[in-house]
C-alpha positions as CSV (number, residue, x, y, z in Angstrom):
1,X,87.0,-25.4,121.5
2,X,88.6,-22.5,123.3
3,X,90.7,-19.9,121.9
4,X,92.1,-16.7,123.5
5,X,91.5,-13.1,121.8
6,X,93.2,-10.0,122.2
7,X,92.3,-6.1,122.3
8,X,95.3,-3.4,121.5
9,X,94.6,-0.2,122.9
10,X,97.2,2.7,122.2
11,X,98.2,5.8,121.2
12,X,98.7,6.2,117.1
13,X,101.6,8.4,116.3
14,X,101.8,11.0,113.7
15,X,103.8,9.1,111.2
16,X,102.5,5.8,109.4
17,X,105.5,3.6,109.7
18,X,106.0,4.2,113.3
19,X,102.1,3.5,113.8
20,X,102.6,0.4,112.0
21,X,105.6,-0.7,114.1
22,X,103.9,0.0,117.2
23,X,101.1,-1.7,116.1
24,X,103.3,-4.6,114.9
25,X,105.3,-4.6,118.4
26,X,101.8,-4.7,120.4
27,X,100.5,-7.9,118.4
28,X,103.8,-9.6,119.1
29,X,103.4,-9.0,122.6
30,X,99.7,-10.5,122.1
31,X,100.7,-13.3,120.6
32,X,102.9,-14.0,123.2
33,X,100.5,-14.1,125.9
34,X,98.7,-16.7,123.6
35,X,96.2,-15.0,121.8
36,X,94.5,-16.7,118.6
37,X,92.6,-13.7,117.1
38,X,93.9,-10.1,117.8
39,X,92.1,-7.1,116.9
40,X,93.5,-3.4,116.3
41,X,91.6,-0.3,116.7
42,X,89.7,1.9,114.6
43,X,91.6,3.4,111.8
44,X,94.9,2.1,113.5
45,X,97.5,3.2,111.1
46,X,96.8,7.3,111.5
47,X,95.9,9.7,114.0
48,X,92.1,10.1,113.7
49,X,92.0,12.7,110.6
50,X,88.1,13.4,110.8
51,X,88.7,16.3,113.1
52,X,88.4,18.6,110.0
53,X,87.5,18.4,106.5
54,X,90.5,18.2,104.7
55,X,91.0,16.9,100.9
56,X,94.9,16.1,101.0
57,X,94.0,13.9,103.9
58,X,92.7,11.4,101.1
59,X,95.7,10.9,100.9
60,X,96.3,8.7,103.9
61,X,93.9,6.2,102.1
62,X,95.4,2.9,100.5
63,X,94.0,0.0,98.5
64,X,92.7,-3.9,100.7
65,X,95.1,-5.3,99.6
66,X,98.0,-2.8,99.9
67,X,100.9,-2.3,101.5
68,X,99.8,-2.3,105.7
69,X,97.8,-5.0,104.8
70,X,100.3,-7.2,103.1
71,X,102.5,-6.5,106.2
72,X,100.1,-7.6,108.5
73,X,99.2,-11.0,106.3
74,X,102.8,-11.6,106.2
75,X,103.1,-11.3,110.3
76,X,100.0,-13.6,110.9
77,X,101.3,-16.1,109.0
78,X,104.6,-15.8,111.1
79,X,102.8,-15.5,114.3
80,X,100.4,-17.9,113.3
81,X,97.3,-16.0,114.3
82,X,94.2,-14.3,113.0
83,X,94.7,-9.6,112.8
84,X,91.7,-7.3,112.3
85,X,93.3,-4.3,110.5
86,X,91.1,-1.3,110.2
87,X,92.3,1.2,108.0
88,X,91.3,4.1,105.4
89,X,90.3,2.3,102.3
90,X,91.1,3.8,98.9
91,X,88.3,1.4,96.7
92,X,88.6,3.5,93.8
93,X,89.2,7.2,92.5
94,X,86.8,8.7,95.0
95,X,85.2,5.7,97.0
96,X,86.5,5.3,100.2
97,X,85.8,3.5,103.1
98,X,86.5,3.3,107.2
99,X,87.4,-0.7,106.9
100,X,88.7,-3.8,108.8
101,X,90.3,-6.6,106.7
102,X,90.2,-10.4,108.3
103,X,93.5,-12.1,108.0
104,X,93.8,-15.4,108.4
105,X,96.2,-17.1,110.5
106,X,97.7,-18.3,108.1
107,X,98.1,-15.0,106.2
108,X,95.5,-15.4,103.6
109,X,92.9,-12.1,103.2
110,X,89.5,-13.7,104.4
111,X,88.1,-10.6,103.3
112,X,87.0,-6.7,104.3
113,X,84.1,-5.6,106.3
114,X,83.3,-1.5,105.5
115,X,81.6,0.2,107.9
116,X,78.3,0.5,107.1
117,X,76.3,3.5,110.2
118,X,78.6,6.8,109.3
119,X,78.3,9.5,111.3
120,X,78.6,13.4,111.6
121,X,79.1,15.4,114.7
122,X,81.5,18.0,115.9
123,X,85.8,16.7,115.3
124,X,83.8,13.4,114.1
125,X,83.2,14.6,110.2
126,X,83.2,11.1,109.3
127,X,80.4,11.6,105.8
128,X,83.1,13.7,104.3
129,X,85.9,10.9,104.2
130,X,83.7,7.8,103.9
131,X,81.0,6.3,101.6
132,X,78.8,3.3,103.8
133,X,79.5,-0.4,103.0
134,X,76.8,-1.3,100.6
135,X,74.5,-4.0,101.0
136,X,74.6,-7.4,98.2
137,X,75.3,-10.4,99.7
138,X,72.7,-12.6,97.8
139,X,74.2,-11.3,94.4
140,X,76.9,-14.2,93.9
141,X,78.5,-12.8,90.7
142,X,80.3,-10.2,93.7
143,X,81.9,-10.8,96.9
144,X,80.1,-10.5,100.5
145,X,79.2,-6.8,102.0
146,X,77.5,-5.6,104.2
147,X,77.1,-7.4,107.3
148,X,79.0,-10.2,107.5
149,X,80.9,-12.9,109.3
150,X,84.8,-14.3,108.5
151,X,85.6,-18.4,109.3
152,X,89.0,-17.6,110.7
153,X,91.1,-20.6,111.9
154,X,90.2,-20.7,115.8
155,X,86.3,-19.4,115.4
156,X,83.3,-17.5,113.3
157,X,83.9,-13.9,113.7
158,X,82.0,-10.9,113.1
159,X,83.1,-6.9,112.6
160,X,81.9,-4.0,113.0
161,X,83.1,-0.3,113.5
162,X,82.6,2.4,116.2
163,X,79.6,3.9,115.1
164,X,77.6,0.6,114.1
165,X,77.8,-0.5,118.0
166,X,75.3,1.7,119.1
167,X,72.8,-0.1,116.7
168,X,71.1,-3.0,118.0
169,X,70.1,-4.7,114.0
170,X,74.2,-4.5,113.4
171,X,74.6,-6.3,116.0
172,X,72.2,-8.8,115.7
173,X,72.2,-9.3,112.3
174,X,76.1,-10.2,112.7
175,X,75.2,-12.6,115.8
176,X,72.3,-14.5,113.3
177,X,75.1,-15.1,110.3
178,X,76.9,-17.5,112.9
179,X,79.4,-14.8,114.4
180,X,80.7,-16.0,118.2
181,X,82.6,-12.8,119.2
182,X,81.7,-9.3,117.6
183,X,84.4,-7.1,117.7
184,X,84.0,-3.4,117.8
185,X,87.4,-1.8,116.6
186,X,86.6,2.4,117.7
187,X,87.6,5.3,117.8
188,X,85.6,7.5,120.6
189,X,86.4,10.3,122.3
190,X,85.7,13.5,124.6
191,X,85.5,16.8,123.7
192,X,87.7,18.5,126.3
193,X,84.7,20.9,127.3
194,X,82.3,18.5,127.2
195,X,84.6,15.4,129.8
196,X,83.7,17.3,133.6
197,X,79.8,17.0,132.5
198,X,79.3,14.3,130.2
199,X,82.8,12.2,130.2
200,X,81.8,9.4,132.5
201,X,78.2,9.2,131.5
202,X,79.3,8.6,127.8
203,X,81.6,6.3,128.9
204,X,79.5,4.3,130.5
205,X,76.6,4.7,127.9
206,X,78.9,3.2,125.6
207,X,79.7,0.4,127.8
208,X,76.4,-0.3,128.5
209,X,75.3,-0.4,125.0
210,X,77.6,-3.0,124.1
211,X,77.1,-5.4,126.9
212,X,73.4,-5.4,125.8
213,X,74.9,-6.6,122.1
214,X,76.0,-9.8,124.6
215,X,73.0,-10.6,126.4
216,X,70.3,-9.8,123.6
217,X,72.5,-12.1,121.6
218,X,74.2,-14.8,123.5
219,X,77.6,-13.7,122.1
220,X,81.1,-12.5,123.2
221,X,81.6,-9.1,122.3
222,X,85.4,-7.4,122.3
223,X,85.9,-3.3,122.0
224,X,89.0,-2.0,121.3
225,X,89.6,1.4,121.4
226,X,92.3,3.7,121.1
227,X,93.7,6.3,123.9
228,X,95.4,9.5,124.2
229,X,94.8,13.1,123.1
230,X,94.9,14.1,119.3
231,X,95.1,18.0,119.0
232,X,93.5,19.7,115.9
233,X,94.6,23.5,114.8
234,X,91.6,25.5,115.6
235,X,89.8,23.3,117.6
236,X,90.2,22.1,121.4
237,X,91.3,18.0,120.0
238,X,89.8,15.0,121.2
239,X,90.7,12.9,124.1
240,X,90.4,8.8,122.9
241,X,89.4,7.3,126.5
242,X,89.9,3.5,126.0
243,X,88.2,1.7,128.0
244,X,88.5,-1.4,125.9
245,X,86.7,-4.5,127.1
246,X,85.5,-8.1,126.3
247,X,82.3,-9.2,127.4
248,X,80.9,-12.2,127.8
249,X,77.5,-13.8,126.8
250,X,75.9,-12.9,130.1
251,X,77.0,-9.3,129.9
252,X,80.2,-9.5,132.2
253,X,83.2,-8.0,131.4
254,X,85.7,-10.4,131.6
255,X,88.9,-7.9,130.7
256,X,89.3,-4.5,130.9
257,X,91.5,-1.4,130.5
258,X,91.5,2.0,132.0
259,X,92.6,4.8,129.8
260,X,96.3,3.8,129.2
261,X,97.7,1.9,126.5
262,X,97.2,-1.8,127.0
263,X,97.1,-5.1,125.5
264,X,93.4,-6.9,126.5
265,X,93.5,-10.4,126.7
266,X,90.6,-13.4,127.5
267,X,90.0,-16.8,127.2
268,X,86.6,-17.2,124.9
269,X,85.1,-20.8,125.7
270,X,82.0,-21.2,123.0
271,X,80.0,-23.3,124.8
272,X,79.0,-20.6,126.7
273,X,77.0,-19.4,124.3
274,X,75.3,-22.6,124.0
275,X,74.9,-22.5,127.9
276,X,73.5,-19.1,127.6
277,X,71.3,-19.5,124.8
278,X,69.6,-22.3,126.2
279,X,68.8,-20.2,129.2
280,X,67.7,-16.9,127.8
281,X,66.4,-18.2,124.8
282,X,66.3,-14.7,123.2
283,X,66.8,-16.1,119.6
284,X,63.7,-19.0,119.8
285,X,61.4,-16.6,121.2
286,X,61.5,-14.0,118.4
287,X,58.8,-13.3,116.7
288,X,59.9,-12.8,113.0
289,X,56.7,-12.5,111.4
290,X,56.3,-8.7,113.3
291,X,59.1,-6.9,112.5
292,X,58.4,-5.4,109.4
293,X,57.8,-2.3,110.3
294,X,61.3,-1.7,111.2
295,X,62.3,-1.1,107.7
296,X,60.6,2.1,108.1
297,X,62.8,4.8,109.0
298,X,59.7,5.9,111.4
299,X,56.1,4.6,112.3
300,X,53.8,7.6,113.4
């Protein structure tokens, strides 16, 4: 049965609580153009803090459940739809994670997805803040990790952060465990210096790796991504370029913003994944008895 998703795509103020309410006033405004499942972006609640390492900014880090969480369970279950809330996780004295928790529509906590590719590069010092999601879901005596999928009211979801979409196994992994839309919740950016050269092509690159997530797949895929410039003392900042998008099985984008703020919104019919899937039979035609030797970090 169709069901409507939406992407917000903002700027993320200094201070939590007016994050929160914007964040809050931009899912109403979803919800009102009849979205079912809405998704925030990466790390919603904060100004990227990765820019520098930075102990006191463990600080932004709460507990799943906690506070921003239990306001956003108690708003789906007035609003009556499903919220992706990615935030700084504070697992334990010392453990944290870049998460999403899955809220049900009808506020109940369907569960929390950590991000499981981390990575390091200039302003993006993400090893220093975040341990990886940790692989057990055949152990039954503990809840699901790793890659996984969430039974949400209006459809099978799946979740992944920023850094996991440029991997083709996240992806596909997700899409095998039943998921029909992958969202991508991000945070990406140009370095000032770097935007006259590179900007477009990056862009684009990250575009362009997503869509194939669709078409190897058979899946909707949805990107939301955050915009504006962040400064940094000591450094040139990072400008969050947005783009957000949804894509359909085939590849097309079927919504998309530039890089202003903006609330994404598309109608997501599943049986075009059937449709799809029966044309390009990717999935039929692999041949699982030959890819061992992926598990080898290199084959020379």
């Amino acid at each position: 049965m169709p069901f409507s998703i939406a992407l917000i795509q903002q700027p993320v103020p200094p201070e939590p609580q007016r994050a929160l309410d914007a964040a809050v006033a931009r899912i109403r405004e979803a919800a009102a153009k009849g979205a079912n499942i809405i998704c925030l972006q990466e790390l919603f609640n904060a100004p990227y803090f990765c820019k520098v390492t930075d102990a006191e900014r463990f600080d932004l880090a709460e507990p799943i459940p906690g506070p921003t969480v239990a306001a956003m369970q108690a708003l789906a279950r007035e609003l009556g739809v499903v919220l992706i809330v990615p935030i700084f996780e504070r697992r334990d004295a010392g453990v944290y994670h870049n998460s999403a928790a899955v809220v049900d529509a009808d506020g109940a906590l369907l569960g929390v997805y950590r991000k499981m590719h981390i990575p390091d590069d200039p302003l993006y010092h993400e090893k220093y803040y975040f341990a990886p999601g940790e692989i057990y879901q055949h152990d039954e005596a503990r809840p699901p990790a790793g890659f996984r999928v969430f039974k949400t009211k209006f459809a099978t979801i799946g979740v992944l952060i920023c850094w996991d979409q440029w991997y083709p196994e996240a992806a596909r992994i997700t899409a095998l465990m039943g998921a029909q839309v992958l969202f991508f919740p991000t945070a990406i950016g140009w370095h000032p210096k770097e935007k006259a050269e590179w900007g477009a092509a990056q862009a684009d690159a990250w575009r362009t790796a997503q869509r194939a997530h669709a078409i190897a797949n058979g899946v909707f895929v949805a990107a939301a991504n955050r915009v504006g410039f962040e400064p940094e003392p000591g450094t040139d900042g990072l400008e969050f370029f947005g783009h957000s998008f949804i894509a359909d099985p085939f590849g097309r984008l079927i919504a998309e913003a530039g890089t202003d703020p903006a609330v994404l919104v598309a109608s997501i019919d599943p049986a075009l994944i059937e449709y799809t899937r029966r044309n390009w039979p990717f999935l039929r035609d692999r041949r699982i008895d030959a890819y061992g030797p992926i598990l080898n970090r290199w084959i020379g």
